[in-house]
N, C-alpha and C positions, 0 to 999 in steps of 0.2 A: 742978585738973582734970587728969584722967589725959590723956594724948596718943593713947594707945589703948584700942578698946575691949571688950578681952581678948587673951589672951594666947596665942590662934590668930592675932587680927589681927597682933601685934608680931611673930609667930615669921614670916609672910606677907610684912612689910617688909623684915626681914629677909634672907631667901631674894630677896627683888626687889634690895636691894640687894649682897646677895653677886653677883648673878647680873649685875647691869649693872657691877660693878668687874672680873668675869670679860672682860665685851663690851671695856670698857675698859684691859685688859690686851692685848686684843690687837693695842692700837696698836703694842706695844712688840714683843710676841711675835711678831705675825702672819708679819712678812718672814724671820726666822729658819726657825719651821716650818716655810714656804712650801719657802725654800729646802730644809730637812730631809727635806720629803715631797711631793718634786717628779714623782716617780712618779706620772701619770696614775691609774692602777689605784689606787693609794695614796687621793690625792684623793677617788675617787669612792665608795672604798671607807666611807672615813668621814661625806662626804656622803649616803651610803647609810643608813650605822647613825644618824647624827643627822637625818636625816628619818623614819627609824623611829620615833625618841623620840621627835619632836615630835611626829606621829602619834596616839604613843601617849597623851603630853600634852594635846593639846587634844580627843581624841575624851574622857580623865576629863573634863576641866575640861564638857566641853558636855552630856556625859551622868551628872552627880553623881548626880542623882536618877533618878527610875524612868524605863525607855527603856520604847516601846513602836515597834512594828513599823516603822511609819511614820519616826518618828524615824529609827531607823536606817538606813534605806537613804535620807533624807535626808543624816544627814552621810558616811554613804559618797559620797553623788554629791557633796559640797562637797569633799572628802579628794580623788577622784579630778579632779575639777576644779585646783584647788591644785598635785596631783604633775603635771599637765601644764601647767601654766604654769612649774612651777619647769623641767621640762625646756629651758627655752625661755629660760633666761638664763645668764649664766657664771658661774662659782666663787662670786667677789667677792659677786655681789647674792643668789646663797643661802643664802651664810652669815650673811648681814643677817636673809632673812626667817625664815632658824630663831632666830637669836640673839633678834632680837625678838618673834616669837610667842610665846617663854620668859617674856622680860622682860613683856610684855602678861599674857599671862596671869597670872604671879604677881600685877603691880600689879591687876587685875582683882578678882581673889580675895581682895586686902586690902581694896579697895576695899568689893567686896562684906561682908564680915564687918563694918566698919565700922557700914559705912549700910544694916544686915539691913532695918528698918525705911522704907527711903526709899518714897518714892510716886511718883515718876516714873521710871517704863522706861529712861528713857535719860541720865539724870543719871551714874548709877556709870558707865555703859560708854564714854560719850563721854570723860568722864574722864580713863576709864584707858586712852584712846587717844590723847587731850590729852597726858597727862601721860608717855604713854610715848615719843610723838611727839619731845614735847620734852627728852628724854631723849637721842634720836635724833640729835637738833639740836644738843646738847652734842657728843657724840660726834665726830659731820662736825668742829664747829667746833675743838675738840684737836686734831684733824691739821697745823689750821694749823702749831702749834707739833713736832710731828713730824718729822724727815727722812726723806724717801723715802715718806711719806704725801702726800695731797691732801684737800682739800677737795673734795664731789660732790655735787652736788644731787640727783642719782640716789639717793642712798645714802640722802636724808635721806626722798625718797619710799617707799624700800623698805623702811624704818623703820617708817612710816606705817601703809603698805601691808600688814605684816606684823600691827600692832598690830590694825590694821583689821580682818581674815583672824580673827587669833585670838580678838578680843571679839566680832564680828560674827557669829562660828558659833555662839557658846553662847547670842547673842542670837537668832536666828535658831532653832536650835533650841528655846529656852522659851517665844518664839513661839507657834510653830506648838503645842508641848507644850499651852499654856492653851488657844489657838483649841481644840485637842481635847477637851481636858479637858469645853469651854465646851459643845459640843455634845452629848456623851454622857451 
């Protein structure tokens, strides 16, 4: 029995897993750079361009297939929603919810190719919020072992939270897509 179930799925794991040894490198990295790129302006500069990405990531992931009007200025008001909640928190917890919105969506995406075929709505996506979640959980819990890291239960929410955010749009969006579809 193969482990996957083609060879878009494995390239998907893949990418999920290069993507959270990244998250997890920056136990090691993070207090270096920090120091490195202590410039305020510096910070939010790239904060900037990696909410850009992510942006641009989850608006593909939720609009794969055909948009229509509606859709759109849907996840515009979820996208605008989102950038004003991130304003609203410090450094630390934004780079969580971009790291993991990444990490989400990839396991998302694998998950999906996998189970093309599943019958229940909300199997893949709980899933891949389960599983990214837990992911999350790993993470916090390594720090233990870190100097000059903590353990943060914040962290392990904003994880969550972020997983949540980014399987929750495309869900929400394909949603609303059939409810459309249903009636026209």
């Amino acid at each position: 029995m193969n482990l996957f179930s083609s060879k878009k799925e494995k390239q998907l794991w893949l990418y999920a897993l290069i993507c959270w040894i990244l998250i997890l490198s920056m136990l090691f990295l993070g207090q270096p750079l920090l120091q490195l790129f202590s410039n305020q302006n510096i910070q939010a500069g790239f904060f900037i361009f990696g909410m850009l990405l992510v942006a641009a990531i989850i608006a593909i992931h939720a609009f794969r297939q055909n948009s229509d009007k509606l859709s759109l200025i849907l996840w515009l008001s979820l996208l605008t929603l989102f950038s004003m909640f991130l304003l609203r928190l410090g450094l630390p917890e934004r780079s969580h919810l971009i790291e993991y919105c990444i990490l989400a969506i990839l396991i998302h995406e694998a998950l999906l190719e996998k189970q093309k075929k599943s019958k229940s709505p909300w199997k893949v996506p709980l899933l891949a919020i389960g599983l990214t979640s837990a992911l999350g959980l790993i993470d916090e819990t390594l720090q233990l072992l870190v100097p000059n890291r903590f353990f943060d239960i914040k962290d392990i929410i904003f994880n969550s939270f972020a997983a949540i955010l980014a399987v929750g749009s495309r869900v929400i969006v394909d949603t609303i897509r059939r409810k459309i579809s249903k009636t026209e």
